[in-house]
N, CA, C and O atoms as a MOPAC input file, in Angstrom:
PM7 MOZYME 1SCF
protein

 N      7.69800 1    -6.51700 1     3.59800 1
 C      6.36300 1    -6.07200 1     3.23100 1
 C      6.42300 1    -4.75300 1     2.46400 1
 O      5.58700 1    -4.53600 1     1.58700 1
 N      7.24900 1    -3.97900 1     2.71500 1
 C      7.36800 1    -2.44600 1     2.05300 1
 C      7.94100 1    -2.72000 1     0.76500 1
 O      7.33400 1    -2.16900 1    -0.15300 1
 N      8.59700 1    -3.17600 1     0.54400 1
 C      8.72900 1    -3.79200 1    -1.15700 1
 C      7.98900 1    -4.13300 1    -1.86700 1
 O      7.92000 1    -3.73200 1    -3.02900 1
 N      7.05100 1    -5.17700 1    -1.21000 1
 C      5.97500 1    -5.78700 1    -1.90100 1
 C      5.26000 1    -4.82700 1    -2.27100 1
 O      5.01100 1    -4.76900 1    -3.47500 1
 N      4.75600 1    -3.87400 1    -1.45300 1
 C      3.88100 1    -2.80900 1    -1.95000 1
 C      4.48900 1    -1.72400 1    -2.51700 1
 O      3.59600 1    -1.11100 1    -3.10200 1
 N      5.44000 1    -1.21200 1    -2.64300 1
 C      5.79400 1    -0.70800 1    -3.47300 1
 C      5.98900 1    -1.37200 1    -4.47300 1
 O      5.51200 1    -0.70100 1    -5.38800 1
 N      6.42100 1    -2.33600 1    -4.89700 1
 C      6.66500 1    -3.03500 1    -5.89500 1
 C      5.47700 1    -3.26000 1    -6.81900 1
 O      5.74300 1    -3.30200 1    -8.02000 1
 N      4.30400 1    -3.40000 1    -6.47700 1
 C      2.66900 1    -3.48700 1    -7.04600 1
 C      2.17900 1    -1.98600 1    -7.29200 1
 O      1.62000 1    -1.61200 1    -8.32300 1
 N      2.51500 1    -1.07400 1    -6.03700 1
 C      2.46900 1     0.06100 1    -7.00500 1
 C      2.70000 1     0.58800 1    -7.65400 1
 O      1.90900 1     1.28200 1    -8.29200 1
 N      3.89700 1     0.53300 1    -7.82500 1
 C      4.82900 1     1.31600 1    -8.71300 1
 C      4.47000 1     0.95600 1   -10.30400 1
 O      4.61300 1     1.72200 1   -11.25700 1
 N      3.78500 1    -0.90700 1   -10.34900 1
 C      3.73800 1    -1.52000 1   -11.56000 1
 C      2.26200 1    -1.07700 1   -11.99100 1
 O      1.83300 1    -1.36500 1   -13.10800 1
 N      1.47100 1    -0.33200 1   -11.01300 1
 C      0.50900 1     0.00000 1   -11.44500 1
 C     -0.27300 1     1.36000 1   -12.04100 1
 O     -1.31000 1     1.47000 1   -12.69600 1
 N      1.00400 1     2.68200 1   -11.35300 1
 C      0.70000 1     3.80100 1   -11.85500 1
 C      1.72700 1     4.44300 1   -13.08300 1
 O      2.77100 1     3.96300 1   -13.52400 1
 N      1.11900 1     5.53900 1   -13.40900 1
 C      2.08100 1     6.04900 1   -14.84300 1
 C      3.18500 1     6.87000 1   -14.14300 1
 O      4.13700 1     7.23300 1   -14.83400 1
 N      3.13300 1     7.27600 1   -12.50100 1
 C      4.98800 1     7.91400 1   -12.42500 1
 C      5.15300 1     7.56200 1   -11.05700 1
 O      4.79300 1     8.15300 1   -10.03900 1
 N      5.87800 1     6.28900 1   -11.25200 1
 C      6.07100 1     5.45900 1   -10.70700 1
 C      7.21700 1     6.28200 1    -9.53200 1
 O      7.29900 1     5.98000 1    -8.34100 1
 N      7.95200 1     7.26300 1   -10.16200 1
 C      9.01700 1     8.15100 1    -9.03800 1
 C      8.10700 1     8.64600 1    -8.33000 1
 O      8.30700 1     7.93200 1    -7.34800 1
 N      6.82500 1     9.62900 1    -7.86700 1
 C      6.31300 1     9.93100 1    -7.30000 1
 C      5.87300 1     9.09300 1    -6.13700 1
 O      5.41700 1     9.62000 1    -5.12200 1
 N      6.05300 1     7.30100 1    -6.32000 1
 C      5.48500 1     6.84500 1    -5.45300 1
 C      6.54900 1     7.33600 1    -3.70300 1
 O      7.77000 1     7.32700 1    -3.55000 1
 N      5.47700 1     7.68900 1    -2.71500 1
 C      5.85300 1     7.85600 1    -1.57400 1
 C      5.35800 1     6.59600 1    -0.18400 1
 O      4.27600 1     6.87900 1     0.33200 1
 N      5.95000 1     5.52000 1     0.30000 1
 C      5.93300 1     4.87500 1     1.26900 1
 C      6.22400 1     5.01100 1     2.45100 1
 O      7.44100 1     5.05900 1     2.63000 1
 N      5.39100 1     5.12500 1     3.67500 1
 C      5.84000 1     5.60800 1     5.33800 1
 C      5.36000 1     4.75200 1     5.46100 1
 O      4.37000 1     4.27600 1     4.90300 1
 N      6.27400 1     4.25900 1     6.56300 1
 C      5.97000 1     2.86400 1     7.35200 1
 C      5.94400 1     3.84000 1     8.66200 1
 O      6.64200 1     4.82800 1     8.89400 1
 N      4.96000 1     3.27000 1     9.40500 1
 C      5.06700 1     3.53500 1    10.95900 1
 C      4.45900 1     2.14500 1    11.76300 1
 O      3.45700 1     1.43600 1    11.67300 1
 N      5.94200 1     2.21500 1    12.77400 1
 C      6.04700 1     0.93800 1    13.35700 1
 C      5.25500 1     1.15800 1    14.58600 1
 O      5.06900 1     2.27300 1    15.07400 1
 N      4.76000 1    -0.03800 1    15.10500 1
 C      4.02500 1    -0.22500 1    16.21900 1
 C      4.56900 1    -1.60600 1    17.33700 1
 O      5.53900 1    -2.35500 1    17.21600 1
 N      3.60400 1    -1.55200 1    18.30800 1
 C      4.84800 1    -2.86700 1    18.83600 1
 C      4.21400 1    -4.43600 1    17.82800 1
 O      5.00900 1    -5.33400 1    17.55200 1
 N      2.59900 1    -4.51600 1    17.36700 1
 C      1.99600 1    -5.47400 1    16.85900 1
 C      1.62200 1    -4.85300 1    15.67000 1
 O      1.07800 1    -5.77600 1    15.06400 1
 N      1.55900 1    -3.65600 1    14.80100 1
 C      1.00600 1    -2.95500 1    14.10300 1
 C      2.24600 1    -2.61600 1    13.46700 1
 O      3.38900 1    -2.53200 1    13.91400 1
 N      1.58600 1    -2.37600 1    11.90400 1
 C      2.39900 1    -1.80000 1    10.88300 1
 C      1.82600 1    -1.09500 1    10.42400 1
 O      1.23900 1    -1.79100 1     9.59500 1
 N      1.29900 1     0.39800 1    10.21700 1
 C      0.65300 1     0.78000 1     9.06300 1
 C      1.45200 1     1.78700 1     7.99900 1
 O      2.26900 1     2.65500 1     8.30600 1
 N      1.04900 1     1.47600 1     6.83400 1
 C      1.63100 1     1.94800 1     6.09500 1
 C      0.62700 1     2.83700 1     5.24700 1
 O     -0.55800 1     2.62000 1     4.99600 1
 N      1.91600 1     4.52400 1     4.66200 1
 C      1.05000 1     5.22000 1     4.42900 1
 C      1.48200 1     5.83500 1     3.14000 1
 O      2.53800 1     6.46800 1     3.15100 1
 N      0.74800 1     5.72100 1     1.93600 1
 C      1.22100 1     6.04300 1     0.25500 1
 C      0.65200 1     7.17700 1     0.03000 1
 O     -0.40000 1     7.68200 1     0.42300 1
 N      1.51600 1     7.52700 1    -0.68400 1
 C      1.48600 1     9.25500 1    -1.24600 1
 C      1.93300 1     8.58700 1    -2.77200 1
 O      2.87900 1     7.84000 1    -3.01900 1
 N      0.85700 1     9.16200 1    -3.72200 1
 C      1.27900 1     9.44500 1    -4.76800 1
 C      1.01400 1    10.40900 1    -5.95900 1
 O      0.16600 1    11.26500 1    -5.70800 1
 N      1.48900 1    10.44500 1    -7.04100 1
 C      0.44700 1    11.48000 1    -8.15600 1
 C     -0.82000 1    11.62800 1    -8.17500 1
 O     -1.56000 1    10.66700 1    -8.38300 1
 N     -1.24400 1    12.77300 1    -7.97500 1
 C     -2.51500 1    12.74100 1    -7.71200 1
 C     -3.88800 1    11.85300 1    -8.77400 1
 O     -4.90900 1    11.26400 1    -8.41900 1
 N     -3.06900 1    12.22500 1   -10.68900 1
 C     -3.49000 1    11.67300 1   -11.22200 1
 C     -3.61400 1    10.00300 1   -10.91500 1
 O     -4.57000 1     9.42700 1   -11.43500 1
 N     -2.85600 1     9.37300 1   -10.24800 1
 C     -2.84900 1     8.05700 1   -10.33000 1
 C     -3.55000 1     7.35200 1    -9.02600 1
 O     -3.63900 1     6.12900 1    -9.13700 1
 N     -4.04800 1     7.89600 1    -7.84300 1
 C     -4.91700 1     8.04400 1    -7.05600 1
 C     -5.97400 1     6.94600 1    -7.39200 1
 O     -6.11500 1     5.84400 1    -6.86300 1
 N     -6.61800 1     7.47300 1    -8.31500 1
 C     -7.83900 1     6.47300 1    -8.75300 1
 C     -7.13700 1     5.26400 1    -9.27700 1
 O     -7.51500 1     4.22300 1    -8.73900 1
 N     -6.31300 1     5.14600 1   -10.08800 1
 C     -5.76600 1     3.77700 1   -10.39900 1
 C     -4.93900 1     2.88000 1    -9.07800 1
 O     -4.58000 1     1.71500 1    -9.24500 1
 N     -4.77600 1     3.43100 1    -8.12300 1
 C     -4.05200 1     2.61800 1    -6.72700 1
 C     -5.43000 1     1.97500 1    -6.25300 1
 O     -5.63300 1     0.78900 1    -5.99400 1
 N     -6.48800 1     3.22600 1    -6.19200 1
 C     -7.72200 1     2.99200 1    -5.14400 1
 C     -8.57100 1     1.67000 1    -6.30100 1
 O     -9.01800 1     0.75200 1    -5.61300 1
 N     -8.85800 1     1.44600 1    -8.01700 1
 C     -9.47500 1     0.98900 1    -8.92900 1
 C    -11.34600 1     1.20200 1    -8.50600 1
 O    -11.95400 1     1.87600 1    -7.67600 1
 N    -11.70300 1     0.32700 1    -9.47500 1
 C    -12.77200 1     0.87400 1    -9.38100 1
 C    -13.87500 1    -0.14900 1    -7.61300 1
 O    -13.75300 1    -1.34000 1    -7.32800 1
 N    -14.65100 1     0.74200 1    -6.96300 1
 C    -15.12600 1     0.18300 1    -6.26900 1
 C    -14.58700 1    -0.08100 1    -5.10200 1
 O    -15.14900 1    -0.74100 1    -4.22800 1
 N    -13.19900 1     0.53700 1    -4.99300 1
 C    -11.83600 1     0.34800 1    -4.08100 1
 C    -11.39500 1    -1.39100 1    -4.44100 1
 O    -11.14900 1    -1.86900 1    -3.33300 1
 N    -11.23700 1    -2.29900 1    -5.32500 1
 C    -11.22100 1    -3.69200 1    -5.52200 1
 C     -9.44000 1    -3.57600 1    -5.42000 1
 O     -8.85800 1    -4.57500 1    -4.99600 1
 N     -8.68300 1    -2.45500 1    -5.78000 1
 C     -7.48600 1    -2.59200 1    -6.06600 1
 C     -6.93000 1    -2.50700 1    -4.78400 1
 O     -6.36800 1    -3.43800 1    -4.20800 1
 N     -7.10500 1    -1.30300 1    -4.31800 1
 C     -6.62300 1    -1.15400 1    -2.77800 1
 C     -6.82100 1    -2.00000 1    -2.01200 1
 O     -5.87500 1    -2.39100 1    -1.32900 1
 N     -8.42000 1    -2.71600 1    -1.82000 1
 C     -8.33000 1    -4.32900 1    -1.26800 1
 C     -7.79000 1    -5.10400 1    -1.65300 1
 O     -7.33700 1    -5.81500 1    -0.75600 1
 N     -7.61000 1    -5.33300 1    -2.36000 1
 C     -6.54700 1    -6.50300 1    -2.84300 1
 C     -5.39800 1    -6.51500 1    -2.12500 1
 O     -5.15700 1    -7.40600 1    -1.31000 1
 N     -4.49400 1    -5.40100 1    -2.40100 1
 C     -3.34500 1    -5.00000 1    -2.24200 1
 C     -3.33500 1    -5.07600 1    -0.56700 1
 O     -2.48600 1    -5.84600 1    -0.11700 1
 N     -4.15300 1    -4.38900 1     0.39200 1
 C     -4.26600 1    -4.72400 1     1.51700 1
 C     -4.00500 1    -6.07200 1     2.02900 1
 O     -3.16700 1    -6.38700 1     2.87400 1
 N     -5.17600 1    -7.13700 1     1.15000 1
 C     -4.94500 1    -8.34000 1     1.43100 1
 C     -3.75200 1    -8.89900 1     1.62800 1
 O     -3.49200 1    -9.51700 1     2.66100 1
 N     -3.03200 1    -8.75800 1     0.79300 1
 C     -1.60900 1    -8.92700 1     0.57300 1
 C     -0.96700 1    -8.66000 1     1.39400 1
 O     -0.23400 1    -9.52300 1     1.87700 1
 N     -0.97600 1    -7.39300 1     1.87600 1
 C     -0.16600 1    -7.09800 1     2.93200 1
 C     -0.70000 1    -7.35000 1     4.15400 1
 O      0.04800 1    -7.09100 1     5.09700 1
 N     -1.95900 1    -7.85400 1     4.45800 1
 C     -2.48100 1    -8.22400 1     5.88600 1
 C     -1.55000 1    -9.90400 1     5.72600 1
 O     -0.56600 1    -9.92500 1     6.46500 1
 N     -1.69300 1   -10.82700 1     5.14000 1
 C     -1.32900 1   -11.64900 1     4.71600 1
 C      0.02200 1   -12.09300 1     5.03000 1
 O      0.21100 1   -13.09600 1     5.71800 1
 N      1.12600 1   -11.27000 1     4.47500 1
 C      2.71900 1   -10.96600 1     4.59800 1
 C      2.79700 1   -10.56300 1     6.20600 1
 O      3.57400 1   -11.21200 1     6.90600 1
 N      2.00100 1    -9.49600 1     6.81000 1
 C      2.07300 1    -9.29600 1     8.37500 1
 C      1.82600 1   -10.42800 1     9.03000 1
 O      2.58500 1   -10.64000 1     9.97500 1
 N      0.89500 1   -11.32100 1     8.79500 1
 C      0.70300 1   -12.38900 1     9.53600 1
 C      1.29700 1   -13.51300 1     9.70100 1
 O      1.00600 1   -14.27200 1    10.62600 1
 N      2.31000 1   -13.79000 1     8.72000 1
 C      3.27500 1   -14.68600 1     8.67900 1
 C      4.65300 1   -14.47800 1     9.61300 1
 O      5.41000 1   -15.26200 1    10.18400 1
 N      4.57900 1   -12.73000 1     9.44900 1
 C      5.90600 1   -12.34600 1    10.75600 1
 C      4.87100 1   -12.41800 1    12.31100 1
 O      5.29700 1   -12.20500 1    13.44600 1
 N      3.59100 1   -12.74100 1    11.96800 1
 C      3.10600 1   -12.46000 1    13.68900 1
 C      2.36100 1   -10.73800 1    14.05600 1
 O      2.09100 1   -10.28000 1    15.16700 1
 N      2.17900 1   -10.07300 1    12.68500 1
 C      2.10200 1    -8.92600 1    13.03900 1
 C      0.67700 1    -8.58100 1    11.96000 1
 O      0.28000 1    -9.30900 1    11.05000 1
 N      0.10800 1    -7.28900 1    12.38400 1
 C     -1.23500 1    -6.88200 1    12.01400 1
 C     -0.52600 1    -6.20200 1    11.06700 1
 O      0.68800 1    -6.00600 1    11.12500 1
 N     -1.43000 1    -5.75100 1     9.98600 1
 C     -1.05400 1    -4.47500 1     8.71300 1
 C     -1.99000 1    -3.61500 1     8.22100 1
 O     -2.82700 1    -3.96100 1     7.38700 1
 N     -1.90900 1    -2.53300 1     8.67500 1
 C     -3.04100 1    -1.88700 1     7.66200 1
 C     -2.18000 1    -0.89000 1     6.33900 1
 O     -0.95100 1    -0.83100 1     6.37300 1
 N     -2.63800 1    -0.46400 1     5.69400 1
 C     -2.75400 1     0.16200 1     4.27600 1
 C     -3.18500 1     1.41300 1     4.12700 1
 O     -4.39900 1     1.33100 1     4.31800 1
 N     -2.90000 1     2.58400 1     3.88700 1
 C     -3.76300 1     3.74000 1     3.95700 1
 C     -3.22600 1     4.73600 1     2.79600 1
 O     -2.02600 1     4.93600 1     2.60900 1
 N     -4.25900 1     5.33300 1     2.04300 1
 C     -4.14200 1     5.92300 1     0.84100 1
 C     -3.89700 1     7.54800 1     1.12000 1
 O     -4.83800 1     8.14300 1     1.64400 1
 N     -3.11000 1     8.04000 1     0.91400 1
 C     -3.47300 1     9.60300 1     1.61300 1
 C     -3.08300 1    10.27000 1     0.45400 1
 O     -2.04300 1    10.19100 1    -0.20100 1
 N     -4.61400 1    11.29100 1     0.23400 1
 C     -4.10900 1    11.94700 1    -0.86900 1
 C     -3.55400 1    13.64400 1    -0.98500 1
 O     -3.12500 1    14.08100 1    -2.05300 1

């Protein structure tokens, strides 16, 4: 799952090295927590938050196939 999302972010902002991924494990829970350029903030979140949902989806999606919950969290 941490690939995947990095992998979509990285293809989506302009400095792609800045991207930062923390996983913190739980015994049923995954959440994961992105740090990136500040400029690129709005392009992770898009307009209306549609991007960040998405991308969530995805990863709620990928958790549920191992049996496990996922959340997503933007920290700026």
């Amino acid at each position: 799952m941490r690939e995947l999302v990095e992998y979509i972010v990285r293809a989506l902002v302009d400095h792609p090295q800045d991207v930062r991924l923390t996983e913190v494990d739980g015994e049923r829970t995954v959440i994961f927590e992105l740090r990136c350029h500040p400029e690129d903030v709005g392009k992770v979140i898009g307009k209306n938050g549609k991007t960040v949902g998405a991308i969530r989806t995805l990863v709620s999606t990928a958790a549920a196939r191992q049996g496990k919950r996922a959340m997503l969290e933007v920290v700026e």
